[in-house]
N, C-alpha and C positions, 0 to 999 in steps of 0.2 A: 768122134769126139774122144780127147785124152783126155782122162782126170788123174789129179796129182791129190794121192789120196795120203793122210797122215798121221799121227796119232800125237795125240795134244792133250797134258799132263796140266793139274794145276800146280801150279811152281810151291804152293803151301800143303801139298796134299800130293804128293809123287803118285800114290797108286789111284789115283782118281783120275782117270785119263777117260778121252771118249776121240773115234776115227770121225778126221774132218774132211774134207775132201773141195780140191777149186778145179773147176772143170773148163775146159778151151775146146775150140768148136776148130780154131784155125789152124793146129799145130801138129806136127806128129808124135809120135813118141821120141825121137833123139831127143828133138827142140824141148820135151818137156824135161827128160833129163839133163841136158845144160840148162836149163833155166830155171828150174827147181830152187835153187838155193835163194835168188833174190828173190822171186816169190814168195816163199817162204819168213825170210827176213821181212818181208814187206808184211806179212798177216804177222809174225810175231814183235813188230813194232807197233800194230794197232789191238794185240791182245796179248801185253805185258804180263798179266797174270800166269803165261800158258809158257810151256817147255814140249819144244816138238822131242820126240824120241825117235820115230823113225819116220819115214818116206817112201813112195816109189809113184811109178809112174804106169797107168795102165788103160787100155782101150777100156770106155765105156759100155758094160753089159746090162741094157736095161730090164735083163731077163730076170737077174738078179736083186733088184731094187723091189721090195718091200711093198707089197700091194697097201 
């Protein structure tokens, strides 16, 4: 699994940011970095309030994920 993990600001509030993350089961990593940007446009057309800062794109570690 890649997930296209991000960091997402409120557009009223710059330093109040929190990491969002959309994750694909079918893709590898190139594909997630060409495709990155529409995805992206697509989540910040359905959450106008938000200002992405940065991006990237990285294999899934569920070793890491928060019990």
């Amino acid at each position: 699994m890649i997930e296209l993990l991000f960091v997402a600001c409120l557009a009223t509030a710059p330093d109040e940011c929190r990491e969002r993350s959309l994750v694909f089961t079918d893709i590898s990593p190139m594909q997630c970095l060409m495709g990155a940007q529409p995805e992206l446009a697509k989540w910040s057309a359905s959450h106008p309030n938000f200002d992405i800062k940065s991006w990237r794109c990285r294999t899934v570690n569920f070793a890491e994920k928060d019990a």
